[in-house]
N, C-alpha and C positions, 0 to 999 in steps of 0.2 A: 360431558366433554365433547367438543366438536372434532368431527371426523373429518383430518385431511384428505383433500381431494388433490389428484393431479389434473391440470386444465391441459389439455392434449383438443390440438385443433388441427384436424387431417388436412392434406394437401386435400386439393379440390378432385385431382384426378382418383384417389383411393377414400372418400368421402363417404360414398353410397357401402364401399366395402368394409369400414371400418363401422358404420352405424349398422349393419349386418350382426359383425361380431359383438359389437356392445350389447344389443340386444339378448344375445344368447350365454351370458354372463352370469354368474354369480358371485357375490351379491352384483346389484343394476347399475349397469356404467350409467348415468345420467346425463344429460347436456346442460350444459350452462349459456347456450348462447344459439344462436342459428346453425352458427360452425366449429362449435366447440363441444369437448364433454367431456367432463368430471369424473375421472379415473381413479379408483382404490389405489393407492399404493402394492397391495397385494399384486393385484391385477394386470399394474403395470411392468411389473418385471416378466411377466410373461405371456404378453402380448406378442403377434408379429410380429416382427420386423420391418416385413415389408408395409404396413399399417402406418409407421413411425416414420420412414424415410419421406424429408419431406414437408414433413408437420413440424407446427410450431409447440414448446411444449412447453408449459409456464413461462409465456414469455420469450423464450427463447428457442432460435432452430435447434431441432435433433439432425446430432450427430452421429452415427452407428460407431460402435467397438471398431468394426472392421475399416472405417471411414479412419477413426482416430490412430491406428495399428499404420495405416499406409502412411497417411502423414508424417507420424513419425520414424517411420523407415527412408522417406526422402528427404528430411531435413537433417541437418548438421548437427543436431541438438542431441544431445541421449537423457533420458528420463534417468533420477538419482537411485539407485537401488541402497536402503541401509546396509550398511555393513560391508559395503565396498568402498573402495577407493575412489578419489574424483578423478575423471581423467585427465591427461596433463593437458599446459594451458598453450598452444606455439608461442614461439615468440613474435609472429605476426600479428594475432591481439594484438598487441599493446603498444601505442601509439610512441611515438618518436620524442624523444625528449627534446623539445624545438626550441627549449628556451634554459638557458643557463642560468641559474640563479648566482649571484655575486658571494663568494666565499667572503667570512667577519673581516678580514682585512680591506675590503674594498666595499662594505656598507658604511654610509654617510654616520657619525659619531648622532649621537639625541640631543635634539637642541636643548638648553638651558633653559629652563624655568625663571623668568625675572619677577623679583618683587613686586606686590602689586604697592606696597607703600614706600615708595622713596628708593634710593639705590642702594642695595645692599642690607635695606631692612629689615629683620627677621622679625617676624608676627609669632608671637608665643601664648598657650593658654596661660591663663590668670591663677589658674589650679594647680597645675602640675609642671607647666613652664617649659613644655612642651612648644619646639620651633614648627613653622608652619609657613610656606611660602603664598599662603594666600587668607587673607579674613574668612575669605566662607569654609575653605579646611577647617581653618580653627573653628569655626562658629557650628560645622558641623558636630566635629568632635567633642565641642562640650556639651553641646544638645545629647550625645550617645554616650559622652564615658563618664561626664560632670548633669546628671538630670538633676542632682539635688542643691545645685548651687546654683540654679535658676531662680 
């Protein structure tokens, strides 16, 4: 079974001090690249800090706890706790209803369906006699309810 690595690529400036500490590790933080190395999961929860600020870590900048903690004490946002309530919404959210939609009394009636054969001519299946304002209705409908009278 292959052994997950975290790919952890120090800032340039704590570089020399982080392949210090890799070295003095157990099990061997390894390198994967010129400026990378291949960190145990174990390992990596308790690593420096200071080691990690900075660096890119699969991929992606690290972020510290305390980086993430401040953040979200100056934004507006609050992180969801189960089992509590949401908090209420203002009424400034929510955008302005700018557009009136027309009550049923003043929507235009559905236009009328005309015949496709002639005026007033009702197209009905041959089965069941069934009215149908259009040939391909019907020509559907016997295809799906009449199969055996094809």
């Amino acid at each position: 079974m292959p052994v997950l690595m975290i790919t952890v690529e120090p800032a340039r400036a704590v570089r020399v001090e982080f392949a210090k500490w890799a070295v003095r590790q157990t099990p061997k933080v390894r390198t994967c690249s010129p400026s990378a190395f291949a960190v145990p999961p174990g390992l990596f929860t308790h690593m420096p800090e200071a080691l990690l600020i900075g660096s890119t870590v699969d991929g992606h900048p690290y972020r510290s706890p305390e980086e993430d903690a401040a953040l979200a004490a100056a934004s507006q946002w609050r992180t969801a706790v189960p089992g509590e309530p949401l908090p209420e919404v203002p009424e400034a959210a929510y955008a302005p209803d700018a557009v009136q939609l027309p009550g049923p009394e003043h929507r235009p009636a559905p236009a009328e369906a005309a015949p496709s054969e002639g005026e007033g001519a009702a197209i009905t299946c041959d089965v069941c006699s069934r009215p149908f304002t259009t040939a391909r209705g019907r020509d559907t409908h016997r295809r799906q309810a009449h199969p055996e009278a094809d």
